[in-house]
VODRENPA-435372 format. One record per residue (C-alpha): residue in one letter; x, y, z. Coordinates in pm, whole numbers, padded with zeros to 5 digits, always signed. Layout:
BEGIN
AXYZ;...
This chain:
BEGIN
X+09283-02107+03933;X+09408-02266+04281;X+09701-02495+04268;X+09494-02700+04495;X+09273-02803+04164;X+09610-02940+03957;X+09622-03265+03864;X+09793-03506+04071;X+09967-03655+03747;X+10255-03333+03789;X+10331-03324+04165;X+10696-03432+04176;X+10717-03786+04212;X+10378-03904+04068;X+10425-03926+03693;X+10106-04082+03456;X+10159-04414+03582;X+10140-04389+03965;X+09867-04087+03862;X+09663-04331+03744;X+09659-04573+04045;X+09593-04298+04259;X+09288-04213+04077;X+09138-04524+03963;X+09213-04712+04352;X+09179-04421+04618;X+08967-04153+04409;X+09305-03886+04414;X+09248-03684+04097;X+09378-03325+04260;X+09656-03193+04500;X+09339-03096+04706;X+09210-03462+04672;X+09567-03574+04781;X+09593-03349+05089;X+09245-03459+05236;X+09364-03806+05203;X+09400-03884+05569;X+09601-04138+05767;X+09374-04334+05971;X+09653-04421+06224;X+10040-04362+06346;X+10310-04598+06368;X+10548-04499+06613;X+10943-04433+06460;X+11037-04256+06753;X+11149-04539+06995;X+11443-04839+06897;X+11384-05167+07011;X+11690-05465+07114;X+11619-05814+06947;X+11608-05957+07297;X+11284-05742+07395;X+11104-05810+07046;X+10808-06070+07033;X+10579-06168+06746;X+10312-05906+06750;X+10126-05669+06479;X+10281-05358+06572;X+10594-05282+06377;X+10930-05210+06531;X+11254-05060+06461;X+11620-05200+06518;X+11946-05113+06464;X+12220-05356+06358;X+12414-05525+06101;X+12361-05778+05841;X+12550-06084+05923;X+12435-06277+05575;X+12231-06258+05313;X+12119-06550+05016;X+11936-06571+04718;X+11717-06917+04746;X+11525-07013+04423;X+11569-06921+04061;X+11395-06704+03829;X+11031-06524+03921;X+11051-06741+04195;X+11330-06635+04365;X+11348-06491+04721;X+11614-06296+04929;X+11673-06410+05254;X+11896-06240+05549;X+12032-06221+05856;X+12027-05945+06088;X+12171-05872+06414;X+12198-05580+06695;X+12423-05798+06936;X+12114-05887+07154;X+11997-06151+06928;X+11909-06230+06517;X+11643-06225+06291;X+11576-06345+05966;X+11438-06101+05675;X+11290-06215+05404;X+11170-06033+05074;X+11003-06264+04830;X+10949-05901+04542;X+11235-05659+04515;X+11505-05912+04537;X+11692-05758+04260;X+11686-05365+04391;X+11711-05491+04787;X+12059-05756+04705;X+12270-05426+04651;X+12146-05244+04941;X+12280-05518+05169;X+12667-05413+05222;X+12885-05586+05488;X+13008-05425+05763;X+12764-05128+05766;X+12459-05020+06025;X+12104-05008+05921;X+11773-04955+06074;X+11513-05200+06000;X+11144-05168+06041;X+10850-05396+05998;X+10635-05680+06181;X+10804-05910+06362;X+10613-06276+06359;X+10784-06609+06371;X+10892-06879+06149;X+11036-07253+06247;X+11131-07096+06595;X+11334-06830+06481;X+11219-06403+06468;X+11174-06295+06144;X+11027-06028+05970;X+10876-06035+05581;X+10928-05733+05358;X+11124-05508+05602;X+11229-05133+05523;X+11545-05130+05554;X+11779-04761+05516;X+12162-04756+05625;X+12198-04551+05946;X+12417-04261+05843;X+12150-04136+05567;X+11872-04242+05847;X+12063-03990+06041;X+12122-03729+05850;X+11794-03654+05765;X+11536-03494+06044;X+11326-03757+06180;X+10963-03768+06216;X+10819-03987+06523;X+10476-04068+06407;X+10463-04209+06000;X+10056-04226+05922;X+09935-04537+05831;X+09740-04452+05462;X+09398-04661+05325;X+09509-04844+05052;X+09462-05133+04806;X+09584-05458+04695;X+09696-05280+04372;X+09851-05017+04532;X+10038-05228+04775;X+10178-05412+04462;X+10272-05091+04321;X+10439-04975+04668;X+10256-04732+04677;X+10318-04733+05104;X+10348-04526+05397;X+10676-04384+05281;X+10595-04284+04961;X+10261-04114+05050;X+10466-03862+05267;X+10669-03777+05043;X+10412-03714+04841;X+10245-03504+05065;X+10511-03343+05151;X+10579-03223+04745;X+10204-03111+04814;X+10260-02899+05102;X+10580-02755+04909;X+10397-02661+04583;X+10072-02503+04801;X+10291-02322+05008;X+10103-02133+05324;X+09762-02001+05325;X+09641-02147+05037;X+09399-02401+05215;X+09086-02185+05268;X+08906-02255+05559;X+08540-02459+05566;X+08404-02326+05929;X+08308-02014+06086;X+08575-01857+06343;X+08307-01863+06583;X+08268-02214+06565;X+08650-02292+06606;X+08662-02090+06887;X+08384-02263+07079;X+08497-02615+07003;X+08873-02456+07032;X+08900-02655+06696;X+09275-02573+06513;X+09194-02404+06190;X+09201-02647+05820;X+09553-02556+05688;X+09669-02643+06087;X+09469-02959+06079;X+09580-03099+05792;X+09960-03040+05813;X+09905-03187+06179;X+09713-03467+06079;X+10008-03559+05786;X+10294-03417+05999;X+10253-03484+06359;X+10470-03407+06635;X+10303-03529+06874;X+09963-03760+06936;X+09802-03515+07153;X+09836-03266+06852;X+09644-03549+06594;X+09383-03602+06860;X+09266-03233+06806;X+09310-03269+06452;X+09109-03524+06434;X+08847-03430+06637;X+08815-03110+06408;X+08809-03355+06099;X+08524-03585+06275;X+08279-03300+06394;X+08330-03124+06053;X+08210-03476+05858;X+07900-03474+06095;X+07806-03121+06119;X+07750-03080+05680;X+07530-03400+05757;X+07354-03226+06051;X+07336-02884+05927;X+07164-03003+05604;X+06912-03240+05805;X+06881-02874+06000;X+06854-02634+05663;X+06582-02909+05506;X+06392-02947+05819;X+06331-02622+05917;X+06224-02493+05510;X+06012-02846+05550;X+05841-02668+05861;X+05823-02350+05650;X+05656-02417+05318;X+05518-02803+05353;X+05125-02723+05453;X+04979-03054+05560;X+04576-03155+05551;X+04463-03075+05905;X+04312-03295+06126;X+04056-03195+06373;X+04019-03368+06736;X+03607-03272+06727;X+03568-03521+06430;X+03712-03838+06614;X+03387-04018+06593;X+03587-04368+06461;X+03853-04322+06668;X+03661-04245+06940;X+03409-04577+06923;X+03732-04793+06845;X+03929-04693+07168;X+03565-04726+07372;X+03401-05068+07198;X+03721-05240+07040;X+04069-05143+07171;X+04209-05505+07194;X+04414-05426+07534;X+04511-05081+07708;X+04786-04883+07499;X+05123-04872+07635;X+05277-04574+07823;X+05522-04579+07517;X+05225-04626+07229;X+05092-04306+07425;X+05332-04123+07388;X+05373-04144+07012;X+05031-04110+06949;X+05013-03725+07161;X+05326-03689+06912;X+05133-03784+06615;X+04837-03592+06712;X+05010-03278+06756;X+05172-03321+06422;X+04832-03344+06223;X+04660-03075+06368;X+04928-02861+06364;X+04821-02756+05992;X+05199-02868+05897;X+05312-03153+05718;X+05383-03464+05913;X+05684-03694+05840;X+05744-03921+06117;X+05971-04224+06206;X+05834-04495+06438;X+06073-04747+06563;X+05972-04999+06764;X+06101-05387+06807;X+05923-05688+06709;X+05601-05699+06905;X+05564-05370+07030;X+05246-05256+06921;X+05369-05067+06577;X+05046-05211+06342;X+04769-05085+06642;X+04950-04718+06625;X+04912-04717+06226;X+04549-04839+06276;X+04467-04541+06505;X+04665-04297+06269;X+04448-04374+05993;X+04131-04323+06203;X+04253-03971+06255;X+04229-03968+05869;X+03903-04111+05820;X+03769-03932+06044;X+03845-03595+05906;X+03691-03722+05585;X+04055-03868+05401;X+04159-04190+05302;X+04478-04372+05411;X+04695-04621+05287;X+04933-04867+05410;X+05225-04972+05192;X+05442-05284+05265;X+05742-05440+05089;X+05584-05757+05024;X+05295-05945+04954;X+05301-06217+05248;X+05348-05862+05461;X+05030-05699+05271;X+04806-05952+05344;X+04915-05997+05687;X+04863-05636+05709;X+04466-05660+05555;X+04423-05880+05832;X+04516-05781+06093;X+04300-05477+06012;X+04021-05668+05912;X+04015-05808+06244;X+04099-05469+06454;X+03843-05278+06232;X+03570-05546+06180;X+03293-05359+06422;X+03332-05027+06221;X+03167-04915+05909;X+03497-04863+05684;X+03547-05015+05367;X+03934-05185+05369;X+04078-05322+04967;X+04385-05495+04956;X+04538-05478+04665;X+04884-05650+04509;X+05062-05807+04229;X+04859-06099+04198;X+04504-05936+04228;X+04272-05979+03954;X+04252-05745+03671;X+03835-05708+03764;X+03913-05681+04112;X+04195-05403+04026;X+03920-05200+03799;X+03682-05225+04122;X+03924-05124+04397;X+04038-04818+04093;X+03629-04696+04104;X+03636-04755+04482;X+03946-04501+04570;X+03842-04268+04299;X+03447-04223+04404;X+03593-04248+04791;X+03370-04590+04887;X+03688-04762+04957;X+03846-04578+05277;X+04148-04745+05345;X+04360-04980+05129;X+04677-05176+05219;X+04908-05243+04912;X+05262-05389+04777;X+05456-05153+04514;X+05141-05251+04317;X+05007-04882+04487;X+05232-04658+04285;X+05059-04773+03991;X+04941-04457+03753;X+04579-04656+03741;X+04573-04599+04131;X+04409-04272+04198;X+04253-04108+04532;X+03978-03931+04570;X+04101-03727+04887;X+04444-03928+04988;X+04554-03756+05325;X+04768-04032+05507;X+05038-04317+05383;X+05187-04561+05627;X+05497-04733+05468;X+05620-05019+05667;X+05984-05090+05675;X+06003-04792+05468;X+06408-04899+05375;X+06296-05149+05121;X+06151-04835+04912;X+06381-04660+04674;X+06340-04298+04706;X+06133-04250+04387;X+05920-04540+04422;X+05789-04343+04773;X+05788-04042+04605;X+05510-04128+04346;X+05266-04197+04655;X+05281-03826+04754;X+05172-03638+04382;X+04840-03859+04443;X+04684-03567+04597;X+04716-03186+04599;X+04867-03155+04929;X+05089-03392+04980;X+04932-03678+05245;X+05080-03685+05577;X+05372-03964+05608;X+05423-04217+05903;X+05687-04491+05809;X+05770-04770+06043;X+06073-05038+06089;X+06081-05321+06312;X+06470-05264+06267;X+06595-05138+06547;X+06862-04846+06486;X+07147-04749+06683;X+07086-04399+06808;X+07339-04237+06578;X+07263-04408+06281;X+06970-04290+06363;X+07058-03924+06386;X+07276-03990+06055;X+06987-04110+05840;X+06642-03961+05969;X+06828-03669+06106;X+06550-03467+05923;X+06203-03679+06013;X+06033-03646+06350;X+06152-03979+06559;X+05917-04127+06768;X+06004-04461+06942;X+05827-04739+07100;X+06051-04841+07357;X+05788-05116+07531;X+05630-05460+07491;X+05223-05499+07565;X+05138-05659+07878;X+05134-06038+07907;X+05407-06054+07601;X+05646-06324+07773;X+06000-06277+07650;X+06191-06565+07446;X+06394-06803+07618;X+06717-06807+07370;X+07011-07049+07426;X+07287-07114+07223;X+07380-07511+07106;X+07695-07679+06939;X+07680-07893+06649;X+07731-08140+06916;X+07423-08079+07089;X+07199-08141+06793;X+07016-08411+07000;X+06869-08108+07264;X+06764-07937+06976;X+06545-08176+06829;X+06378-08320+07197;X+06243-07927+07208;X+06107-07959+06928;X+05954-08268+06972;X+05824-08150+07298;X+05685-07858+07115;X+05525-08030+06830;X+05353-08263+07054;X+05169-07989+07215;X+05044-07848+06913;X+05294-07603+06830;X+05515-07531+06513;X+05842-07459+06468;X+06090-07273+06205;X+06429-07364+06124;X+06632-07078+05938;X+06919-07174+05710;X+07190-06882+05551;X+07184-06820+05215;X+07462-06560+05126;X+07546-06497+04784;X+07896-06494+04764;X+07852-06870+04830;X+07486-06954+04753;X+07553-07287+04601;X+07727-07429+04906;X+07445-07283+05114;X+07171-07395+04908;X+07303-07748+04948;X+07306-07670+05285;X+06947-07599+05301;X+06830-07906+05122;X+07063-08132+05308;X+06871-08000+05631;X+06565-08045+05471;X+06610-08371+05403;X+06782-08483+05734;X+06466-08278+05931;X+06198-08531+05757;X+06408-08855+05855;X+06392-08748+06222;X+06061-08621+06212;X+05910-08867+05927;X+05539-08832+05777;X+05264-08891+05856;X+05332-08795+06241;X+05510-08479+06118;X+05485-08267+05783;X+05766-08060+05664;X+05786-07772+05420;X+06063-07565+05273;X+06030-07256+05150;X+06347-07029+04959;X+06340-06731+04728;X+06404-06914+04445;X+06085-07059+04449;X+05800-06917+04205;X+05563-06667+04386;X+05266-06881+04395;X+05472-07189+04561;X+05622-06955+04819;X+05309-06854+04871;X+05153-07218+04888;X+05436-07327+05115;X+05369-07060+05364;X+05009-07058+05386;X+05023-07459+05456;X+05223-07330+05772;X+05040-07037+05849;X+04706-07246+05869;X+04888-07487+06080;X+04875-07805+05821;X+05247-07829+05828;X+05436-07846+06184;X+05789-07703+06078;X+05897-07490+05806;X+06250-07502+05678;X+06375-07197+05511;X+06613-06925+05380;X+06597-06551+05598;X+06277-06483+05355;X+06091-06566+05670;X+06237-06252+05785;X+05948-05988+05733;X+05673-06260+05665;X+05388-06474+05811;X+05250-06416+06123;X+05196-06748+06337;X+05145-06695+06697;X+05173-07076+06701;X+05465-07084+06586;X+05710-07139+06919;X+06066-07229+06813;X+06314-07065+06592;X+06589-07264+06474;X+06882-07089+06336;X+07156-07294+06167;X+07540-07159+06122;X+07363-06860+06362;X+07757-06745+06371;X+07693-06632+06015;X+07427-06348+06094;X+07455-06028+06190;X+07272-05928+06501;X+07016-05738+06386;X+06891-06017+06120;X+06971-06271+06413;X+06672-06072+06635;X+06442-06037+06328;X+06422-06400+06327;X+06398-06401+06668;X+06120-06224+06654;X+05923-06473+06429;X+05805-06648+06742;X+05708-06520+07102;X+05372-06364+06945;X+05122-06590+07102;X+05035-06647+07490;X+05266-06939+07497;X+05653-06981+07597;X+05837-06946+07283;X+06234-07028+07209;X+06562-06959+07021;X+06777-07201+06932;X+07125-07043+06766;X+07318-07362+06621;X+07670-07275+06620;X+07977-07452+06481;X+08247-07565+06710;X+08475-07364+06551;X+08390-06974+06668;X+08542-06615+06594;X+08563-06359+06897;X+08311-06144+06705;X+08102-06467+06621;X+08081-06567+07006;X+08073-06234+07143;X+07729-06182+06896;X+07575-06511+07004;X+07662-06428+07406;X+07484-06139+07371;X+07166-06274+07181;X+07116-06514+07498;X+07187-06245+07727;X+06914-05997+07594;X+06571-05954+07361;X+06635-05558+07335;X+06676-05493+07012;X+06817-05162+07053;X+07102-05258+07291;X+07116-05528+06970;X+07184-05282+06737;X+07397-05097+06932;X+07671-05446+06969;X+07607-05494+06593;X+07715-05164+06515;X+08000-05173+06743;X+08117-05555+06610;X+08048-05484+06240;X+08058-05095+06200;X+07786-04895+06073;X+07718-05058+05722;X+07448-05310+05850;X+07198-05032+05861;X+06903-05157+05809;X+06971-05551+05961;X+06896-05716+05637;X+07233-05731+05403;X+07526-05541+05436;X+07372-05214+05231;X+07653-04949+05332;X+07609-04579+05453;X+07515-04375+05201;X+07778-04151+05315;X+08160-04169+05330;X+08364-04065+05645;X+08739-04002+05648;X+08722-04012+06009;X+08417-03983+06183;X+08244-04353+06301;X+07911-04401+06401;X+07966-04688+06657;X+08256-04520+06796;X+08172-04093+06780;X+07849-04066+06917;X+07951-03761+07182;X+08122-03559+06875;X+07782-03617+06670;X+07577-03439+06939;X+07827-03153+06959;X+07739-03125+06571;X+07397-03210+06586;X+07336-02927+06863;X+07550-02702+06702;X+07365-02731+06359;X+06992-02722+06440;X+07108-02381+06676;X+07223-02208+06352;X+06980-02312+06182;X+06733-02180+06464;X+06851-01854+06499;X+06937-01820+06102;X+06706-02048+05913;X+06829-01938+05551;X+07180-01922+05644;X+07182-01501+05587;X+07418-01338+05825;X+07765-01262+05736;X+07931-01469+05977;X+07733-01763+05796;X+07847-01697+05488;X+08100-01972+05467;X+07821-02242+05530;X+07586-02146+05286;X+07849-02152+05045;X+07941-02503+05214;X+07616-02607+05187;X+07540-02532+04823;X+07884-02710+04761;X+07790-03001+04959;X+07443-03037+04863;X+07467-03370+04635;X+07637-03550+04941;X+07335-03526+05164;X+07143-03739+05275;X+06752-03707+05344;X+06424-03940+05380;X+06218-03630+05389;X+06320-03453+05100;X+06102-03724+04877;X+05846-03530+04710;
């Protein structure tokens, strides 16, 4: 058995206790576990700094020089050690408020030490808390290293020390016990050479141990396009067997009598170059006698709902029925009609059915899919009921497809033989990488274009101070017929302040616009169903001028009346949710706005997101900033959900050039050696199998 598979508890210098921090905090069970726990930066020891050239900053810094005093203020738990240091350019004051008792007897008169820490500034005088401090003879006498990696860690390992220091000479009892050669590598030589990549044992003594920062930058490059490529080479390994074995129902152009009268007698407006395109992409997929299992993306308003309409002609028309599956029930109905309305001239039979349909109506829609009368039928989750059975299922549209665990989707595709062909759509617009990350393995088709005659939203932002601006447009709005949303947070961690928040707006919304001139709803998820429901059809039919709610506005009614968006404490949002409010308005003829209420007092991050809302309605460029401000955990716009996958290295906002050296590299091996056979590929099928649990897939949902 490797040594690389001890456990950590008997490395020199662990011991049970500090064993058991390292496994319960940072996941370190094994030597191996210890030795692929990387630094994620370098603080520079090489260089000495004078007193006189220091400034308050959050870089740390070295000095050399004596103490002049030292003092012991407080008694008890409470009591602090406090010194002073100087290097004959100047002093500073150190301060340790835990330690006091081992740190006293390390001060000695008379004697040189180096110091090292953050220097900020207290009452007007340099100072620095919780210095390391080591007496310059041993500092000496012991060979230096230049660049000390900076280690993740924990509030309860901080407590416990458990710092910089300590985790190299930890690693370096690891590197002692494994000796050389004992860290098998995880890539082909082939691929090393190309990328001139330093082999594993190289990287990771480099990446603990470097000499220089030219050195870790190779090292880490090697660690970074290793985390992507596993990802990549899976998507590559799935997609290609996907290709392989999945047969899909095939769809033949000579049968498009629907489609065909639809585009001739009741195409709303001309398709888009971009709609187009992803239609030829569609097409070729269903009549290629493969499965289909496409991605659209497009933004708010660009034309997703017609594409799904004239996919599931393709169906009908080839004698299947199709299905359209959305995350809520506002969404469903919204759905039914807007395909009512496209579909009204043609003989197909559309059901809707949802939670709060009736138990006759459910038996009659049950009858209608089994005998095939009903052709098409938009649905909640209420569609993966066992009771719901096709007659000839051959195509399932899910719509914002991320609010759908993996199993739920999955019972949609055992409803027929062959499994149905899958199109699933989000108005969420997805930086390219994350993109790449996640539906690495689906077909991505985008719709990068509004229909004509779509004007864009005017979006400014206001001050609390401003207020007064805020309510003329609406007033101005109102009294030409229009209506108008105003969005309140509501974040858990402090849902009752927020919820206050909400009501108080309510409530200060109806005394500046009073009944009867002006009616006022609110609406919030704590509501029952049926009220929510109430609330928003009031709105939706234009009885009530402006709604006041929580983000479940989000993905919900469609009112192309509806002008204005409101968005209070906008500096709380993220900029993806921030645009799918945005996109609540702007879908009628008329000029629509949004309003982002800030506080006066801003973050960088906070103003640089609201800047960049006025400066642009793209919501890929959007995502893009978002991922860049807030890192790639906001996937999906909605909460902060997380990446299903954990990087030591790699970053999504910040890698995107090292992902498509991995992503081409991947999908070519897995071109010219689909199952992974040849010798040289040995090592990554091994890797692979390995590795398997960690990947991530939408397609593989059957």
């Amino acid at each position: 058995m490797s040594i690389l598979n001890d456990d950590i508890q008997y490395l020199p210098g662990v011991g049970p206790q500090r064993a058991n921090l390292l496994k319960t905090e940072l996941e370190i069970f094994t030597i191996n576990d210890l030795i692929n726990f990387l630094p994620f930066r370098y603080i520079d020891r090489s260089k000495f700094y004078t007193i006189a050239e220091v400034a308050p900053s959050t870089v740390a810094v070295q000095i050399k020089g004596r103490f002049i005093s030292k003092q012991t203020v407080g008694v008890g738990a409470k009591a602090y050690l406090k010194a002073l240091f100087t290097d004959g350019t100047g002093r500073i004051e150190l301060t340790w408020f835990k330690g006091v008792k081992w740190i006293n007897p390390l001060i000695k008169p008379s004697t040189d030490y180096v110091v090292f820490g953050k220097v900020s500034e207290f009452h007007g005088m340099l100072s620095m808390t919780h210095p390391e401090i080591e007496e310059l003879q041993k500092f000496e006498s012991r060979p230096q290293q230049d660049f000390i990696g900076v280690y993740p860690a924990t509030e309860k390992t901080r407590k416990a020390n458990i710092n910089g220091k300590v985790m190299q000479s930890l690693m370096e009892a690891a590197f002692n016990k494994i000796g050389t050669n004992s860290i098998y590598e995880t890539l082909p030589k082939y691929l090393l050479d190309e990328f001139q990549m330093p082999n594993l044992e190289s990287t990771l003594r480099t990446l603990h141990f470097p000499k220089d920062l030219n050195q870790v930058s190779r090292a880490q490059f090697r660690i970074k396009f290793e985390e992507l490529f596993w990802i990549q080479l899976a998507m590559a390994f799935r997609k290609q067997a996907h290709v392989q074995n999945a047969k899909g129902f095939q769809f033949v152009r000579s049968n498009d009598n629907l489609l065909a009268r639809f585009y001739k007698e009741f195409l709303p407006f001309p398709l888009t170059k971009a709609q187009i395109r992803v239609m030829s992409e569609i097409r070729k997929d269903v009549e290629s006698g493969h499965h289909m299992n496409r991605l659209i993306q497009g933004d708010v308003g660009s034309g997703k709902t017609l594409i799904a309409v004239l996919s599931m002609l393709l169906a009908i028309d080839n004698g299947y029925q199709a299905c359209l599956m959305a995350p809520t029930e506002i969404l469903a109905q919204q759905h039914a009609k807007s395909l009512q309305e496209f579909l009204k001239g043609l003989p197909i039979n559309i059901a809707l059915l949802t939670g709060s349909t009736t138990k006759k109506m459910r038996t009659e829609i049950a009858q209608g899919l089994m005998d095939g009368s009903i052709q098409m039928i938009v649905g909640t989750h209420a569609l993966l009921e066992d009771t719901v059975q096709f007659k000839n299922i051959g195509l399932c549209v899910i719509d914002e497809q991320h609010r759908f665990g993996v199993a739920q989707r999955a019972k949609l595709w055992t409803k027929n033989t062959i499994q149905p062909h899958v199109l699933v759509m989000t108005a969420t617009p997805i930086p390219r990488t994350l993109a790449m990350t996640l539906y690495g393995d689906l077909d991505v088709s985008v719709i990068d274009e509004l229909p004509p005659g779509r004007k864009p939203i005017r979006t400014t932002m206001l001050r609390d101070s401003q207020r007064q601006k805020m309510y003329e447009l609406i007033r101005s709005e109102i009294a030409q017929g229009r209506q108008i949303y105003i969005v309140y947070p509501l974040i858990q961690e402090s849902e009752r302040v927020d919820f206050k928040n909400l009501e108080q707006g309510y409530e200060t919304i109806r005394k500046v616009f009073p009944e009867p001139q002006y009616k006022t709803i609110m609406v919030h998820g704590k509501m029952k169903p049926a009220e929510k429901d109430e609330a928003m059809q009031k709105f939706a039919s234009g009885e009530a001028h402006i709604m006041v709610a929580t983000t479940v506005i989000e993905v919900g009614v469609n009112v192309p009346n509806a002008t204005v968006m409101v968005i209070e404490s906008a500096e709380r949002f993220g900029l993806s949710q921030l645009h799918q409010l945005r996109g609540r308005v702007g879908r009628g003829a008329d000029m629509s706005y949004c309003v982002l209420m800030a506080g006066d007092k801003l973050s960088q991050d906070g103003r640089t997101r609201l800047e960049t809302m006025v400066q642009t309605t793209d919501g890929f460029q959007l995502a893009e900033m978002d991922m860049k401000l807030r890192g790639p955990g906001d996937i999906e716009g909605t909460q902060q959900s997380g990446l299903p996958i954990n990087f030591k290295l790699a970053n999504l906002a910040r890698d995107g050039q090292i992902l498509n050296l991995a992503r081409n590299a991947a999908f070519h091996i897995i071109e010219h050696d689909a199952n992974l056979e040849r010798s040289e590929n040995a090592i990554l099928a091994q890797g692979l199998k390995q590795r398997n649990t960690q990947s991530v897939s939408w397609r593989d949902i059957s």
